[in-house]
C-alpha positions, 0 to 999 in steps of 0.5 A: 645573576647571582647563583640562587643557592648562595645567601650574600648578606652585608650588615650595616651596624649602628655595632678564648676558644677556637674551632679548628676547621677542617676539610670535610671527606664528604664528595657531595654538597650540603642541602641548599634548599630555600623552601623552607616553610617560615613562619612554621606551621603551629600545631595544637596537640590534638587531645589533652595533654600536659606538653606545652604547645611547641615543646622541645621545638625550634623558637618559632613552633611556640605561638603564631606570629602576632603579624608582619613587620611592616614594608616599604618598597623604597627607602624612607627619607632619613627624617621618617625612617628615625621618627617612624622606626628607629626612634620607637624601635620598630622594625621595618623592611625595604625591598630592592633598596641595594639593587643598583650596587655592584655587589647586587649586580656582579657578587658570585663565587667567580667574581669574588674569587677573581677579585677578592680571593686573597682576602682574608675573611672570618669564619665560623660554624653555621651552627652558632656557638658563642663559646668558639671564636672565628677562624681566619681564612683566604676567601678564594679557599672559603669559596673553593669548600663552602658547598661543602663544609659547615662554614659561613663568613661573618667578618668585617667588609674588607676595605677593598670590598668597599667600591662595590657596595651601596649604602641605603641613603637613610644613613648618609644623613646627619646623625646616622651617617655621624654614629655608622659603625661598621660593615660586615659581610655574611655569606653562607650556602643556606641553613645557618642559624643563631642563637636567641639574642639581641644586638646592643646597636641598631642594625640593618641587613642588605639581603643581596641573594638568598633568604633571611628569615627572622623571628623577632620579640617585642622588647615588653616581653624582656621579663620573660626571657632569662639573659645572660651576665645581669642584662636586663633590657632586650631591644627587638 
């Protein structure tokens, strides 16, 4: 089993400053709690008042959810998953599409260490900050200090990693298969967080251990976010 405090993520992307990373003094490990409420709770202030509901709050604190995104408990055929979905741009979540792979099965600290530990890996802060660029460590050093540390990877799946993954076969079709860009791994000990932002290709994330929460907006409400560099077109 896989330890239920670390969050082991692999993205399959249709995708000049530097942090300095340091050891932290601390002898104690980070809070890795997973029973945080989602979507939060939404209060109306009690009384009048001129405070916008939600205000100076986290994104998510603003409105109720308009719903969930729909669910699947296998994966579609290639042909429904594009007209259904990614035609229309229409999330979708698949639950246990990646449970007979190895990763699912032996990714832990132990094993990735003993296999993989001499890798090189990207870091950065869990707090996200676009302005920093990551930073290059061994994955044996990242695993022997992430309890620890304001850490997370986010880096392209090392080809040696490769063996121990499987691709949903929703992709392994024709165009999908053609247009695959890239893998990426993300593994963290909990309470990461990103920025407000859209991704310009399609993505689907594998959660193999841990929990992901998302907020996502409608792309008609693109008039309303202000984006940055003249971007003009936002696709939730």
């Amino acid at each position: 089993m896989l330890p239920k405090m670390a969050t082991y993520v692999l993205l399959f992307s249709l995708l000049g400053f530097c942090f300095h990373v340091s050891l932290s003094r601390d002898s104690f490990p980070k809070d890795q709690r997973m029973d945080i409420e989602f979507p939060p709770l939404v209060k109306k202030p009690i009384g009048e008042t001129a405070i916008p509901v939600g205000h100076l709050r986290p994104l998510g604190y603003q409105r109720k959810p308009d719903g969930k995104v729909k669910e699947y408990k296998e994966v579609l055929p290639a042909k429904q998953f594009w007209e259904d979905h990614v035609s229309k741009a229409r999330p979708l979540v698949f639950r246990q599409a990646v449970i007979q792979s190895n990763a699912f099965i032996n990714f832990n600290d132990g094993y990735l260490k003993t296999n993989y530990g001499d890798l090189d890996v990207l870091i950065e802060k869990k707090v996200e900050n676009r302005a920093t660029s990551p930073q290059r460590m061994k994955l044996s050093q990242f695993l022997d200090n992430y309890h620890r540390e304001d850490w997370y990877i986010v880096t392209v799946l090392p080809d040696d990693m490769r063996k121990d993954i499987q691709v949903p076969k929703c992709l392994l079709c024709g165009t999908f298969k053609k247009y695959l860009q890239e893998c990426n791994f993300w593994m963290s000990s909990g309470g990461t967080a990103s920025v407000l932002h859209y991704d310009a290709d399609d993505n689907i994330h594998c959660l193999l251990d841990g929990r992901k929460d998302f907020i996502m907006i409608h792309q008609k409400y693109a008039e309303q976010l202000d984006m940055l560099e003249g971007v003009s077109e936002i696709y939730a």
